[in-house]
C-alpha positions in Angstrom: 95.7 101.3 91.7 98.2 103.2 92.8 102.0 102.0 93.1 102.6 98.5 92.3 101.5 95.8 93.4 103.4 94.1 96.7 105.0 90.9 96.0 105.8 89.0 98.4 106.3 90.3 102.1 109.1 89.8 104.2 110.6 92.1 106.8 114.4 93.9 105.5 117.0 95.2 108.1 117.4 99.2 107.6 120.5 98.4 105.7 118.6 96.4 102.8 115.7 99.5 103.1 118.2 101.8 102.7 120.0 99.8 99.8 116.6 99.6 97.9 115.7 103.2 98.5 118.9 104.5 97.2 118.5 102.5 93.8 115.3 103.9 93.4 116.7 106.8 93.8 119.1 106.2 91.2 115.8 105.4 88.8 113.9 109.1 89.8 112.6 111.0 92.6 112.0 109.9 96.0 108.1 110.5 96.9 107.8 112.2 100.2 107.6 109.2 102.4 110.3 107.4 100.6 112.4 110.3 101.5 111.7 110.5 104.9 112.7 106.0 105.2 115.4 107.1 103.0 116.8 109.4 105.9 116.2 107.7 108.9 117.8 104.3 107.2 120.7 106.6 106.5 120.8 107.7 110.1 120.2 104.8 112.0 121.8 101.5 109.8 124.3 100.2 112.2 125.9 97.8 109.5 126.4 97.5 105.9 123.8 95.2 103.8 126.5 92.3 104.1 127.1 92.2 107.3 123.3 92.6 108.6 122.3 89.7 106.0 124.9 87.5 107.7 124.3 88.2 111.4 120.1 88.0 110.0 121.0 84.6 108.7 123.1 83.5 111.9 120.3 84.8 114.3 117.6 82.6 112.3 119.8 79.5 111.9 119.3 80.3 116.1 115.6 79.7 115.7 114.6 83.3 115.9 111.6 84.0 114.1 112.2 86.6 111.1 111.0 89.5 112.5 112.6 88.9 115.8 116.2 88.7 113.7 115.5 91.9 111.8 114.2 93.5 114.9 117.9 92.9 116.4 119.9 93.4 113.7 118.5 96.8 113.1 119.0 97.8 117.2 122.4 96.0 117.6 121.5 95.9 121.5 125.0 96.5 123.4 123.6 94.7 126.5 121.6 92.3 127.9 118.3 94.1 128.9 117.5 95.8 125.9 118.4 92.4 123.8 115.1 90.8 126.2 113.3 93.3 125.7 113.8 93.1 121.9 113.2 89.0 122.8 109.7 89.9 123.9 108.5 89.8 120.3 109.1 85.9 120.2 106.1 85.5 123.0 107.8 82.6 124.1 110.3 82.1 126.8 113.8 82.2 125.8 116.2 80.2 128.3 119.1 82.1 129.6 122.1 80.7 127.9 120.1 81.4 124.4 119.7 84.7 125.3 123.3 84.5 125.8 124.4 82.8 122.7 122.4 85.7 120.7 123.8 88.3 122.7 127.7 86.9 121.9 126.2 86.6 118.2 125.7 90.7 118.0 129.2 91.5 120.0 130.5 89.5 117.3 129.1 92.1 114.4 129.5 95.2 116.5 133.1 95.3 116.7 132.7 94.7 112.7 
């Protein structure tokens, strides 16, 4: 088999992916599509590793599913309708003042 095998799988902000990818990096050469993750995470990260692992950790303790959380973290939404439409993953209806509460949760790490 080719590459290793996966270990366990959970969903990582850009800012982890681009963490991981540049210690690879450190160890040898990028392969082509590891280049290509490396860039965009450089381009589009909105906050460093610590900082997206805290606000990940504050939007689960919220009871957002995983995905959900990364999803956010990685768009930092600046307003309310693309934080719903980000919220549409959950397939379950979010009450207002959540929406809210999440939405005061990201203005927090944005001015970060």
């Amino acid at each position: 088999m080719i590459g290793k095998e996966a270990g366990k799988k959970s969903p990582v902000t850009l800012s982890e992916a681009y963490e991981i990818l540049e210690a690879r990096k450190k160890d040898g050469e990028l392969g082509y599509e590891q280049k290509l993750a490396y860039e965009h995470a450089s381009k589009f990260k909105k906050l460093s590793v610590s900082k997206a692992r805290e606000l990940k950790q504050e939007l689960l303790g919220l009871g957002l599913s995983d995905i959900t959380a990364t999803k956010i973290v990685d768009i930092m939404p600046s307003d309310l309708i693309q934080l719903k439409q980000v919220l549409l993953i959950e397939k379950k209806p979010i009450e207002e003042d959540m929406v809210n509460v999440i939405m005061q949760t990201v203005q927090k790490y944005r001015g970060k």
